[in-house]
C-alpha positions in Angstrom: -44.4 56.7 -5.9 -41.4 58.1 -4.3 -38.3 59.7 -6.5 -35.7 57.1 -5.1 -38.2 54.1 -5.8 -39.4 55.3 -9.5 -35.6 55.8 -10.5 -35.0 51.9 -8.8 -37.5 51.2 -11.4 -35.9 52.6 -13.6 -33.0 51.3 -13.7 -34.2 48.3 -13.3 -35.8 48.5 -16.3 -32.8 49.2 -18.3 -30.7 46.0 -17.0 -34.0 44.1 -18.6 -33.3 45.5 -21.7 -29.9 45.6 -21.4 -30.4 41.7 -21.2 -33.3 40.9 -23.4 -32.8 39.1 -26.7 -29.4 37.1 -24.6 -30.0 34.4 -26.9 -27.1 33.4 -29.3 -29.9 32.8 -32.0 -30.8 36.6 -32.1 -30.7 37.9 -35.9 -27.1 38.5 -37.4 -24.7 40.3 -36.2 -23.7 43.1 -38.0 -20.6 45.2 -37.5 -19.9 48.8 -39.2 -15.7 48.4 -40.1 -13.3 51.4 -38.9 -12.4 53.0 -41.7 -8.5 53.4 -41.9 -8.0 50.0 -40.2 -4.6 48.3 -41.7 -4.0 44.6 -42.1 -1.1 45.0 -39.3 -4.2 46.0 -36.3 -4.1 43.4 -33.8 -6.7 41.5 -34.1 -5.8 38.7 -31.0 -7.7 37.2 -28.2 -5.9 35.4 -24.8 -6.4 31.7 -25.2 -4.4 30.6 -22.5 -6.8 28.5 -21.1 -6.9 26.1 -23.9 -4.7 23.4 -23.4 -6.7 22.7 -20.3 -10.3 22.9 -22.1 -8.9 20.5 -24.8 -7.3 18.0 -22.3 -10.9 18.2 -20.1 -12.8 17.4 -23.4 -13.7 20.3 -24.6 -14.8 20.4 -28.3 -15.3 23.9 -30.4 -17.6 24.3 -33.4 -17.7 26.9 -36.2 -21.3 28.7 -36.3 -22.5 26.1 -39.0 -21.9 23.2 -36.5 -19.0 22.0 -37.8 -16.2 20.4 -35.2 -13.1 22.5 -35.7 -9.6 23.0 -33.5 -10.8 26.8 -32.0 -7.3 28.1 -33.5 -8.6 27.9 -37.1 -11.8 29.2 -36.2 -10.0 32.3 -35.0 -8.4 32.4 -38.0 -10.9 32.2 -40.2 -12.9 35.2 -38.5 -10.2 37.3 -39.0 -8.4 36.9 -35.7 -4.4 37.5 -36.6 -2.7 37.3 -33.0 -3.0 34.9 -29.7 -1.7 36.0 -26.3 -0.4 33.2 -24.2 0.3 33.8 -20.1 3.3 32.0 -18.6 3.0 30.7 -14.7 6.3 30.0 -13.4 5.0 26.4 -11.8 1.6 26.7 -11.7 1.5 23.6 -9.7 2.0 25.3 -6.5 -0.3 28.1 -7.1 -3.6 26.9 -8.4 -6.2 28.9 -10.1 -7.9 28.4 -14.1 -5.8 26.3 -16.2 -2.2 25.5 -15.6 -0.3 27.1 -18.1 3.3 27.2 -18.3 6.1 27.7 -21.0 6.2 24.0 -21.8 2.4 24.6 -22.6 2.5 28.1 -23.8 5.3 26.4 -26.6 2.9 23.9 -27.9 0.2 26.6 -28.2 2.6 29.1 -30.1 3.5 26.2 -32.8 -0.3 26.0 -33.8 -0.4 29.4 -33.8 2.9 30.1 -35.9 1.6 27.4 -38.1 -1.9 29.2 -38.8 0.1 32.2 -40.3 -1.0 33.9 -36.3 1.9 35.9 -34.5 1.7 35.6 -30.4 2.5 37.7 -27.6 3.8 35.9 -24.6 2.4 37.5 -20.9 5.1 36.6 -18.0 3.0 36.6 -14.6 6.1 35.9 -12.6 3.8 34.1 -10.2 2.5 30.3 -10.2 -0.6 31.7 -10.3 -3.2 35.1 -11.1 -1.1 37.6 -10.8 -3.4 41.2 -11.3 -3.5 44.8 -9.3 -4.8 42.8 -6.2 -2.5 40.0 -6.3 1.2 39.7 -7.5 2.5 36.6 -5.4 6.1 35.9 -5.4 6.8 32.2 -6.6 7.4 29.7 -4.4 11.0 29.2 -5.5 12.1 32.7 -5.6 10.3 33.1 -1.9 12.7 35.6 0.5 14.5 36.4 -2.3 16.0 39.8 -1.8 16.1 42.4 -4.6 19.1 41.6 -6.2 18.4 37.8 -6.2 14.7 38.7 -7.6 16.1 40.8 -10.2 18.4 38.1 -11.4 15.4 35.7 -10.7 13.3 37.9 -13.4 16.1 37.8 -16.0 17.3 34.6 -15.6 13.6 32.7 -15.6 12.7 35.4 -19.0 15.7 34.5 -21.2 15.6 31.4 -19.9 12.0 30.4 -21.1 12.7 32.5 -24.4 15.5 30.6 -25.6 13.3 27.6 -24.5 11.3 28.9 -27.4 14.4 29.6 -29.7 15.5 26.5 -29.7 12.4 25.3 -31.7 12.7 28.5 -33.5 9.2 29.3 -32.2 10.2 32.9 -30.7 7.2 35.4 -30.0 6.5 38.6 -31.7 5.8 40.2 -28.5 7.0 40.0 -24.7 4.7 41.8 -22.1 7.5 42.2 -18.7 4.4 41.5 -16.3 0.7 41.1 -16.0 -1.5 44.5 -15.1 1.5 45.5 -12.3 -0.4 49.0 -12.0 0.7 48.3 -8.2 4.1 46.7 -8.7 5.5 42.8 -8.9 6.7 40.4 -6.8 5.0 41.5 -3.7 6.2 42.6 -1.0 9.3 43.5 -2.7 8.6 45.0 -5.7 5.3 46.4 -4.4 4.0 50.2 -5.4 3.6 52.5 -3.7 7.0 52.6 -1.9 9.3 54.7 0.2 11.8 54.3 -2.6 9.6 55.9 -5.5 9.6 52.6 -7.7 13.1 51.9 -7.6 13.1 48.2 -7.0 10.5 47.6 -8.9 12.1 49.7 -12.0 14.7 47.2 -11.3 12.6 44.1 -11.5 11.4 45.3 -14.7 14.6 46.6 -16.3 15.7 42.8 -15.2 13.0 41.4 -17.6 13.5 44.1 -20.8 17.5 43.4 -20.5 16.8 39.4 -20.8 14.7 39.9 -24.2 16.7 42.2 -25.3 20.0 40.2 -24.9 18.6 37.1 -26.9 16.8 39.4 -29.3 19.6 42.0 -30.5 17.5 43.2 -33.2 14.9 44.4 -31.0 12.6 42.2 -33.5 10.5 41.3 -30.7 8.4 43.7 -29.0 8.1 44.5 -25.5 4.8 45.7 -23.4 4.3 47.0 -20.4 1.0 46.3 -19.1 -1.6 47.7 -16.1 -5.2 48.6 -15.8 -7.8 50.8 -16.1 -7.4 51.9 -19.5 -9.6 54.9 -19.1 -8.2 56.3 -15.9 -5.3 59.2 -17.1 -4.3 60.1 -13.8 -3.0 57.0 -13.2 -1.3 56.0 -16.2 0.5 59.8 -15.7 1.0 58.7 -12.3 2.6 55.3 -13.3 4.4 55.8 -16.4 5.7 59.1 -15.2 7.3 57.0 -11.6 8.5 54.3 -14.2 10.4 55.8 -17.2 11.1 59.8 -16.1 12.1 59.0 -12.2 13.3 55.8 -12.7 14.9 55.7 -16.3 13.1 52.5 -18.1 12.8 53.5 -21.4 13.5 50.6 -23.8 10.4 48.7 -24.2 7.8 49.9 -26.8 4.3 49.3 -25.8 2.1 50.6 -23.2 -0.6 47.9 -22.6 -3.9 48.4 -21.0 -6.7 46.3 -19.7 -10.1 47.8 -20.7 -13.8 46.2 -19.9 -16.7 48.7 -20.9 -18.6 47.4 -17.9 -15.7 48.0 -15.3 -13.5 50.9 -16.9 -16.1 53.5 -18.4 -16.6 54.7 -21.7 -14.5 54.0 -24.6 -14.3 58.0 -25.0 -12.0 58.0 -21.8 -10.2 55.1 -23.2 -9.4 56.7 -26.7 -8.1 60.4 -24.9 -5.9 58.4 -22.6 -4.3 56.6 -25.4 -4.2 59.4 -27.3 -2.5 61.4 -24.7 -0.1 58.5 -23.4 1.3 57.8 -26.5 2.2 61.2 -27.2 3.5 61.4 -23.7 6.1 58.9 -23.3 6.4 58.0 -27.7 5.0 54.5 -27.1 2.8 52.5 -29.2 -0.3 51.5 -27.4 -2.2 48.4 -27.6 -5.8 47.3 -25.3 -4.5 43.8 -23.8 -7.4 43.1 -22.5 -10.9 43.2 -23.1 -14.2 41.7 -23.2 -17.8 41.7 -22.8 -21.2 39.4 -21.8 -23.5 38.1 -24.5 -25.8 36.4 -22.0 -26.4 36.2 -18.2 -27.1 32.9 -18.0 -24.7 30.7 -15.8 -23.5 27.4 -17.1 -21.4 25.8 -14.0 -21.5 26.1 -10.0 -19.0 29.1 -10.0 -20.7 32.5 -10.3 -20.5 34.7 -13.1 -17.9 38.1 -12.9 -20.6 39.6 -15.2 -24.1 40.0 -14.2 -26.9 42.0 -14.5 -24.8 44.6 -12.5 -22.1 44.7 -14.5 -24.6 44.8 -17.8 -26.0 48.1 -16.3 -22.8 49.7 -16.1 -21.6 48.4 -19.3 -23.6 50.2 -21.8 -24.4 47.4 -24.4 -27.0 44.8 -24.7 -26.4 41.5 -23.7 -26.6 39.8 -26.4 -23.9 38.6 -29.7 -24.9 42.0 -31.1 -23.9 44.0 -28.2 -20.7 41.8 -27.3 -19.7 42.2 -31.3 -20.8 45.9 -30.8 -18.4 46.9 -27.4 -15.4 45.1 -28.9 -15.8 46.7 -31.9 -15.6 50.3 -30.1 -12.7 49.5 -28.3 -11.1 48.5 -31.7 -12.1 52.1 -32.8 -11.1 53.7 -30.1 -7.8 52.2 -30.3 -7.6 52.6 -34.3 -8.0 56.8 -33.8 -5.1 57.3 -32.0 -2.8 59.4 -33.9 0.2 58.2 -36.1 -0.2 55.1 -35.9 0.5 54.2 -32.4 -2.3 52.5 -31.6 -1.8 48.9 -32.6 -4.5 46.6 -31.6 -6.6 44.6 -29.2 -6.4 41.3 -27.6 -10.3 39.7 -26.5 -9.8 38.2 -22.8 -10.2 33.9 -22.9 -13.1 34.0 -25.7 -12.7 29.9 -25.1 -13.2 29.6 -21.4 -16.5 28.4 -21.5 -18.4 25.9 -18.9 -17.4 22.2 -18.7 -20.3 20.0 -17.6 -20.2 17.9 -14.4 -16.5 19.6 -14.1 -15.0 18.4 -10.7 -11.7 20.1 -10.0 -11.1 24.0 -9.4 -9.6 25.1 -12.2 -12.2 23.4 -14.3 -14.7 26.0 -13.4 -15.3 29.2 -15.1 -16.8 32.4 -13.9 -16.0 33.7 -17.7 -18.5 31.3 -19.7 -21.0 34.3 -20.5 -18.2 36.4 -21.4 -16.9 33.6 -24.1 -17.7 34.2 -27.7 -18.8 30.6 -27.9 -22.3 29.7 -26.7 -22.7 26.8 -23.4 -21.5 23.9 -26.6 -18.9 25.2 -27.7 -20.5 26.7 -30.7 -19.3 30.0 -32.3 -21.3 32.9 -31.7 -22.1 35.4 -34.7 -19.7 37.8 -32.6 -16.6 36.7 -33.6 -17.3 38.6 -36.9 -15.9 41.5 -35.7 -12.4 40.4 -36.2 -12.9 40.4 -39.9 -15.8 43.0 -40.6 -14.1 45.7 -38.5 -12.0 46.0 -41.3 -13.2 48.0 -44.4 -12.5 45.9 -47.5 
């Protein structure tokens, strides 16, 4: 047998076992707790797509079976924050689940009424807005800088005091969603001739908007982008944004960091590490996730496939999903003084809605859920409370 074919055997062999036991009826999970973890650790997940699930008919269930709202599920494994995304009019954008502030509102209430504190993720796009795509809104289309940043503030304290009003205010403001290569496209995109200068602006425009309603500086502010494990870049970025270009006053540096797409959580705990040290920021994994099956429940393909299981690491399986959050949690938990504040678990609820019709009832997320293809709870969300040593 030739070299390059045995080691394509090889590998092949290790996505099988990667994948084997993908059954959510594999024995119980068990998680080993991070010693040192406080009660204040974020313990959150994204749920932003919930309003849409419950108005398609969607119906969760706690591992025994029994019908519960997926909010108090959360809550009773151990989960202790929600992050909420705001579109500006998602109507004109399209994409999974149209959630806006009128939504994000009614979401926060249950939350605030579960004892859960919630972070609140301005896209400032009517749709996905990522490192590949930051689309301006429709309304604010040919807006020049000046009118953008006014645009930014204005639509941020705006939807805030929307919130104030029902005294329903966040506990944390991320100015942004993963803008590793700027906002508002084309004119607040990175890299430019200018060094980041209108795009510092665009986000200065956001930080002064929650500052200004929130004197006290009660709620906290992130700024978010990518490729948690990547240092270069976060030197790169952070470096641009607060040494060249002055914006200093927020407090968190969010990252987005998936085993099976970032690396190792090794590279993930030095980069925190060093970051926070860096610029004196706290630090805080916004996203994250991984597969417990590679089964496919809808028409829409998977993101995470037997690819993506071979460069992840972990089996595919409850264990292994419980298993890969749980390291990111310790990777985050180790970093010095304190500064390392939590973890949010991308859309656990986005799972597969039979016979589902329209576009944005589809999910290429329903493997990467931590509910099975009924809605039932998978032995994985005990890592939100075992993590913990009691």
């Amino acid at each position: 047998m030739k070299l390059r074919e045995w080691k394509k055997m090889l590998a092949g062999a290790a996505v099988l076992v990667l994948a084997a036991a993908a059954s959510p009826a594999e024995a119980a999970v068990s998680v080993d707790p991070v010693p040192g973890m406080t009660d204040s650790f974020i313990r959150g997940a994204d749920v932003s797509m919930l309003p849409d699930l419950e108005r398609a008919g969607v119906k969760f269930y706690d591992m025994d079976g029994t019908q519960m709202d997926e909010l108090a599920i959360m809550k009773k494994y151990g989960v202790n924050w929600i992050r909420l995304r705001i579109w500006n009019h998602p109507s004109q954008g399209g994409g999974g689940g149209a959630m806006n502030a009128k939504k994000a509102l009614g979401v926060t209430k249950r939350a605030h009424a579960l004892g859960m504190k919630v972070l609140l993720d301005f896209h400032y796009s009517d749709t996905w807005a990522d490192p590949g795509h930051q689309i301006t809104p429709t309304s604010w289309k040919n807006h020049n800088i000046e009118q953008l940043k006014a645009d930014v503030h204005d639509f941020t304290r705006e939807t805030l005091e929307y919130f104030a009003d029902e005294d329903e205010l966040p506990e944390m403001v991320q100015i942004g969603n993963e803008i590793t290569n700027g906002m508002l496209w084309p004119v607040g995109q990175l890299p430019a001739k200018d060094d980041g200068r209108a795009f510092a602006g665009l986000v200065e425009a956001g930080l002064s908007a929650v500052h200004e309603l929130d004197k006290a500086h009660a709620v906290k502010t992130m700024i978010h982008i990518d490729r948690g494990g990547d240092n270069a870049l976060y030197h790169r970025f952070f470096d641009q944004l607060i040494t060249r270009n002055g914006v200093r006053d927020f407090d968190v540096i969010g990252v987005s960091f998936y085993p099976f797409w970032n690396g190792r959580t090794k590279a993930l705990e030095e980069n925190l590490t060093d970051i926070s040290a860096r610029y004196g920021k706290e630090v805080c994994v916004a996203e994250t996730a991984y597969g417990f099956t590679l089964d496919n429940y809808d028409r829409q393909g998977n993101l995470f496939t037997a690819k993506e299981a071979g460069m992840g690491g972990y089996r595919v399986s409850p264990q292994g999903q419980a298993q890969a959050v749980r390291d990111v949690m310790a990777a985050v938990a180790a970093v010095p003084d304190g500064r390392g504040i939590g973890v949010f678990y991308w859309e656990p609820d986005w799972v597969a809605i039979p016979d589902a019709v329209r576009d944005n009832q589809l999910s290429g997320w329903e493997n990467l859920a931590l509910f099975d293809k009924n809605g039932r709870a998978l032995e994985s969300w005990k890592v939100f409370s075992d993590v913990q040593s009691r």
